[in-house]
C-alpha positions in Angstrom: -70.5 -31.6 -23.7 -70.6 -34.0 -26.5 -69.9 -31.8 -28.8 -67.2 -30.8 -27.2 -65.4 -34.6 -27.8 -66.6 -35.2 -31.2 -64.9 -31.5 -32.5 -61.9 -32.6 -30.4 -62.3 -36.4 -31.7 -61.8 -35.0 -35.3 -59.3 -32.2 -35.2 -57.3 -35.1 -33.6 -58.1 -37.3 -37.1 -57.7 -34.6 -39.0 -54.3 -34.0 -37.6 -53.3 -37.4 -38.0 -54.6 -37.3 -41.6 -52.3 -34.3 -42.2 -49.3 -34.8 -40.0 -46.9 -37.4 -42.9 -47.0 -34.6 -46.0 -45.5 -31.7 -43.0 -42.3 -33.0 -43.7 -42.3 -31.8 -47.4 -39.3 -29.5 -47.6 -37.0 -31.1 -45.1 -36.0 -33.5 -47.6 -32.1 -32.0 -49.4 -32.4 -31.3 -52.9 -29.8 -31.6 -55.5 -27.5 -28.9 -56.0 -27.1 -29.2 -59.7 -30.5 -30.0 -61.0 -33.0 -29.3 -58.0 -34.7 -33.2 -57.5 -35.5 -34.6 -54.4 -34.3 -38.5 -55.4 -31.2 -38.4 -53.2 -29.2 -40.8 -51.6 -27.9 -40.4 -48.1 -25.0 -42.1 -46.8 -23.6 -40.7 -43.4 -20.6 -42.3 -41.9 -19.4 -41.4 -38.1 -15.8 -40.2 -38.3 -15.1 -39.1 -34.9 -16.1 -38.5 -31.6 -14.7 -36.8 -29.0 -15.8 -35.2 -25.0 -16.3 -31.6 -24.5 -16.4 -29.8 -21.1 -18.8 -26.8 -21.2 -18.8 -24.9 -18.2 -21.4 -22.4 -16.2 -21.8 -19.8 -14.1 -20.8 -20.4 -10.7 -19.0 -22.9 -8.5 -19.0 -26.3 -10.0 -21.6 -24.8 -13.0 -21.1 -26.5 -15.8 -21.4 -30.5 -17.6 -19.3 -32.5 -20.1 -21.1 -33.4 -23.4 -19.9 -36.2 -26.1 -19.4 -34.6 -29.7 -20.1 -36.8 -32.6 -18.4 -36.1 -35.8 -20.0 -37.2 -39.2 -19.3 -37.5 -42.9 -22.4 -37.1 -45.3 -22.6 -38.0 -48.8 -25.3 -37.0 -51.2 -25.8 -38.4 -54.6 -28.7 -37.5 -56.9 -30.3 -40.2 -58.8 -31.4 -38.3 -61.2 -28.2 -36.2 -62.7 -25.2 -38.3 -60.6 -23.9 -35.4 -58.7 -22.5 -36.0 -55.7 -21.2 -33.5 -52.5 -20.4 -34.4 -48.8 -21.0 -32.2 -45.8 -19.4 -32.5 -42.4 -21.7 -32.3 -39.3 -21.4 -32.6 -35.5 -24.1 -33.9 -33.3 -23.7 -32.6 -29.5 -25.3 -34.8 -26.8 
C-alpha cells in the first residue's frame, strides 16, 4: 500500500515538473521570419447577443458574441498582421 502513494506521490511531481514547457507551440510565430518574440495587443471591437435555438419546444439559449481585433508585431524583423476573432459565451 505504501508503495502505492509514493509511485502516485511522484508521477504527481513529475507532472508538475513537466506541466510549464507543454505549452511550447501554442505560442504564434512570425509570419515573415519564423521567431517566437511577438507582441500581442488585442483590442475588443464589438459585441453583440445571438439566439441559438434547439430541438423542440422552447429548445434553445441566447449567447453574447465578442468581437476582437488582434495585432501581432515581431520584435525581431518589425512585421506586423491583425486577425479578427470572436469569442462565444
Amino acid at each position: 500500500m505504501d508503495n502505492w502513494l509514493v509511485i502516485v506521490g511522484v508521477g504527481f511531481l513529475v507532472l508538475i515538473a513537466v506541466f510549464p514547457f507543454l505549452r511550447i507551440g501554442t505560442r504564434p510565430r512570425c509570419r515573415e521570419c519564423g521567431s517566437r518574440k511577438i507582441g500581442v495587443q488585442k483590442t475588443a471591437t464589438g459585441m453583440r447577443t445571438s439566439d441559438f435555438h434547439g430541438g423542440g419546444e422552447g429548445g434553445g439559449y441566447s449567447a453574447v458574441q465578442t468581437h476582437y481585433e488582434i495585432k501581432y508585431r515581431c520584435n525581431d524583423c518589425q512585421a506586423q498582421w491583425t486577425i479578427t476573432a470572436t469569442k462565444t459565451r
